[in-house]
N, C-alpha and C positions, 0 to 999 in steps of 0.2 A: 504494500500500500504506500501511496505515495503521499505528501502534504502539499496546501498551496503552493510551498515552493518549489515542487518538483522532488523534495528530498524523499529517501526512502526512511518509513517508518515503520519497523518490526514490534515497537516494543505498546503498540494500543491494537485492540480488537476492536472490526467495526460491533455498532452495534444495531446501524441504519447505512444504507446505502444506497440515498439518492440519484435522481439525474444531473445534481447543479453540486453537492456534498454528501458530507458522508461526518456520519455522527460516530466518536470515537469514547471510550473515557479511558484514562490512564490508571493502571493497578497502583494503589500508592497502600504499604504496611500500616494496620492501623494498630495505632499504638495502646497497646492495653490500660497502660498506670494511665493516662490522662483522662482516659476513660473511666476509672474508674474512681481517679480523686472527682472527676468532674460530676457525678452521680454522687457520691460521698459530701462533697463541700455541700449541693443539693437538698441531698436530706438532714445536713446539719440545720442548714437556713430551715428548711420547713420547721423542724422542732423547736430552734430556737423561738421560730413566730409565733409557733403554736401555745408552747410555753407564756410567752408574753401576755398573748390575747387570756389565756387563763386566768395569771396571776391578775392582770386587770380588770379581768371581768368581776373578780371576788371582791375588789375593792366599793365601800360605801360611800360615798359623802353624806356626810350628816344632813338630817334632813330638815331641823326643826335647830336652830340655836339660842340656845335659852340664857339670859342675861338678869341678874340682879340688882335693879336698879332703880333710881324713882321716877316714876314716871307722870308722878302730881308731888302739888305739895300742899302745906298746911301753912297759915297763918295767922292762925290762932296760938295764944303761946299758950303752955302748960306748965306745970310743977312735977314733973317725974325728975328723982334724981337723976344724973348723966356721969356717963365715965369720960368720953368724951363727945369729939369730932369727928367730921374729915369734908372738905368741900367735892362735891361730884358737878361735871364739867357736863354741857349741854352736847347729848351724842345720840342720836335718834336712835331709840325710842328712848331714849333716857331727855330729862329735864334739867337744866342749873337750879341746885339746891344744898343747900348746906343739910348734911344728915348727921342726927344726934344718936349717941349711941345710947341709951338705957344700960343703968347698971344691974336690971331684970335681965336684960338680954332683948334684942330685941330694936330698929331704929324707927327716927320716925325724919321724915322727909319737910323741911321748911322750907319757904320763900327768902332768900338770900335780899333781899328788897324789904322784908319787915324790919320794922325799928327795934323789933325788941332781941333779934337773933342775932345782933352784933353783940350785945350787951351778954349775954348768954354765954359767947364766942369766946371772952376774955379770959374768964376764967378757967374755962376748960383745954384739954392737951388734945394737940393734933392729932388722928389716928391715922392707922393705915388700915385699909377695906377692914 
């Protein structure tokens, strides 16, 4: 068999043999190891995917987050004794309020704008939540 060029070519079998060409493929060794890392890398990837989509599928987010905080206030004063304080900052759903703590246990939520909650404020020690 010859190729466009005229040259002789022993080493392809036809596999078609037209009036205009002639259809050839060349025997080329296939290599086994790249075959078979290339199947191998493969199913690493599927597992690791697989893995993933599990582990995330388990995952929650919280559905409902729940806050302690005041979200009215009072401006009326009282006589409960008090251990102390702490001011809470206006953070939706929460309200700006100075909150007292009761030495019962227990706060109660004021208007930071009444005259008498400054007064009150003096005496008492800063808290933390």
């Amino acid at each position: 068999m010859e190729d466009l060029e005229g040259r002789r070519c022993e080493s392809f079998e036809p596999l078609y043999k037209g009036p205009h060409f002639t259809v050839t493929q060349e025997s080329q060794p296939v290599n086994m190891s790249a075959f078979l890392f290339r199947h191998l890398f493969l199913a690493f990837l599927v597992t690791v995917s697989m893995v993933h989509i599990s582990v995330s599928a388990n995952f929650r987010w919280p559905t409902k987050v729940t806050t302690t905080c005041c979200t009215h206030v009072s401006r009326s004063p009282f006589t409960f004794p008090l251990k102390g304080y702490r001011i809470q900052n206006a953070l939706s759903p929460c309200v700006h309020a100075i909150v007292f703590y009761r030495e019962k246990g227990g706060m109660i939520c004021t208007d930071p704008k009444a005259s008498w909650v400054s007064r009150k404020t003096r005496d008492l020690p800063v808290m933390k939540n």
